[in-house]
MIPA-847875 format. One record per residue (C-alpha): x, y, z; residue in one letter. Coordinates in steps of 0.1 Angstrom, whole numbers, padded with zeros to 4 digits, always signed. Example, Ala and Ser with C-alpha at 12.3 -4.5 7.8 and 13.67 -1.06 7.14 Angstrom:
<mikols>
+0123-0045+0078A+0137-0011+0071S
</mikols>
This chain:
<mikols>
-0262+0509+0825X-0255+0550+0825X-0251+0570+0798X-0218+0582+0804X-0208+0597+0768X-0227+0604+0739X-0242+0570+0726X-0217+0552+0753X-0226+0528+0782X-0204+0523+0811X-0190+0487+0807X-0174+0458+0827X-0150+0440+0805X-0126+0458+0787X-0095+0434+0789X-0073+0450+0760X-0080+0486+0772X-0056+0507+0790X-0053+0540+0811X-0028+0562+0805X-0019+0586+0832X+0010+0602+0856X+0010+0606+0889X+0009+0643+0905X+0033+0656+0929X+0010+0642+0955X+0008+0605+0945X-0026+0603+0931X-0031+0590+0898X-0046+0611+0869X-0055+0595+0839X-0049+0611+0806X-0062+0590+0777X-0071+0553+0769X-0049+0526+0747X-0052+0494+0739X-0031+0467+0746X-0014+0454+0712X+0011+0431+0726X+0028+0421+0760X+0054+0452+0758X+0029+0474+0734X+0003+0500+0736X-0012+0517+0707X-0027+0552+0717X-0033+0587+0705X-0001+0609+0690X-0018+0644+0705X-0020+0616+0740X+0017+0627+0743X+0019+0664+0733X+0029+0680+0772X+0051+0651+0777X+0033+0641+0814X+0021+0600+0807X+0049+0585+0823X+0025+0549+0834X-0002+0525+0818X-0024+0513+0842X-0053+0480+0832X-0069+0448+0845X-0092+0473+0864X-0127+0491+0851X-0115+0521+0876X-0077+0521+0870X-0075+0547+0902X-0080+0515+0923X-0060+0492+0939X-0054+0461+0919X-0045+0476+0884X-0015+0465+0868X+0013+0492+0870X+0039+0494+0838X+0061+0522+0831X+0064+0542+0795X+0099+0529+0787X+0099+0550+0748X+0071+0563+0727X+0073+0565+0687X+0041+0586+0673X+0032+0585+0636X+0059+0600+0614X+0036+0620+0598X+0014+0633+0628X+0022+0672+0634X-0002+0679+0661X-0028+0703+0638X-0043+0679+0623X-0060+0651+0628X-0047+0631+0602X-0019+0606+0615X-0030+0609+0655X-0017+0574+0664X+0016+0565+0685X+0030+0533+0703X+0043+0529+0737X+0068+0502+0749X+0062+0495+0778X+0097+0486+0808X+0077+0452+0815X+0060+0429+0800X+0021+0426+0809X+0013+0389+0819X-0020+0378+0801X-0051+0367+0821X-0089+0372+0819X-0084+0408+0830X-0054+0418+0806X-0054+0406+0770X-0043+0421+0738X-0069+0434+0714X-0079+0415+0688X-0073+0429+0649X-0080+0413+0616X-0053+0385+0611X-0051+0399+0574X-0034+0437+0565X-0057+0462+0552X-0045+0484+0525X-0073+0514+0533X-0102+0524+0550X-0126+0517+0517X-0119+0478+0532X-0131+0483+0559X-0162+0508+0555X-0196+0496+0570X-0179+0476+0600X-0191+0477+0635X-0164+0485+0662X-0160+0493+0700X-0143+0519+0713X-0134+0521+0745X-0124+0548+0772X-0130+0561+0803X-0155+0584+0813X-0154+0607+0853X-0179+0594+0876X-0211+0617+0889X-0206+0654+0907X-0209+0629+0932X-0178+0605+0930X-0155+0625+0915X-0126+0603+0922X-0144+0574+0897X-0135+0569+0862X-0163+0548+0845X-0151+0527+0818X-0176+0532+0787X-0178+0518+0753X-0198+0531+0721X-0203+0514+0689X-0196+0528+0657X-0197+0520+0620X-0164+0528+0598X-0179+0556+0573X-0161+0563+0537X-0134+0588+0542X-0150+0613+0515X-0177+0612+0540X-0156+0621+0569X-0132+0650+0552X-0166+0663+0540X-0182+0664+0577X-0148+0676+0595X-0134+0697+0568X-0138+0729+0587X-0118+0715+0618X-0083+0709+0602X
</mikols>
């Protein structure tokens, strides 16, 4: 499996993860960031995802959502974080609801979170997660999007502002 981000590997199962994209004036699809699938009618994504207004579809079911066989739905609203102002990166999260509902199979599922509320990060510091996202393909393919996962481990927020301090 390639390298295809820093620590990532190009995967092939992904069920709960999305593409978000438009189509240009030509017809052909350009992907502009990843979601996940949180219910039938729901994607969760990033607030700064939806800054110059241009994600109009969410494309899964497909590693390579720029080929045939991905399941289409339209961005019917969006609602990012009340608190997200587009500075920072504090608050970068926003839902889309979708005009139809995604029927579940092998290739399409929603992505599975703890069954019980956490009430901060501190809970959850020292887990392992996936993220998930697409990568381009070589110099060679440049019409391939690779879908990639990395693990990471949740680190204590002092850790973080201390680390990424200088960026906000």
């Amino acid at each position: 499996r390639p390298e295809t981000t820093i620590g990532g590997v190009e995967t092939k199962r992904g069920a709960w993860t999305v593409s978000i994209g438009y189509l240009d004036s030509e017809g052909e699809y350009h992907h502009q960031c990843s979601g996940a699938i949180l219910t039938d009618t729901v994607v969760i994504t990033a607030a700064h995802c939806l800054i110059d207004n241009v994600v109009t579809r969410v494309h899964a079911g497909r590693t390579n959502p720029r080929l045939r066989g991905a399941v289409v739905r339209f961005i019917e609203r969006t609602a990012s974080h009340p608190l997200y102002d587009g500075k920072a990166i504090y608050h970068d999260v926003a839902l889309l609801f979708l005009d139809e509902a995604f029927e579940f199979s092998p290739n399409i599922q929603p992505i599975c979170l703890p069954e019980k509320a956490m009430t901060g990060s501190e809970m959850i510091v020292n887990w392992g997660l996936v993220t998930q996202g697409w990568s381009p393909g070589s110099s060679e393919d440049l019409d391939k999007l690779l879908l990639t996962e990395v693990n990471v481990n949740v680190q204590p927020s002092e850790e973080c502002n201390s680390i990424y301090s200088s960026l906000v």
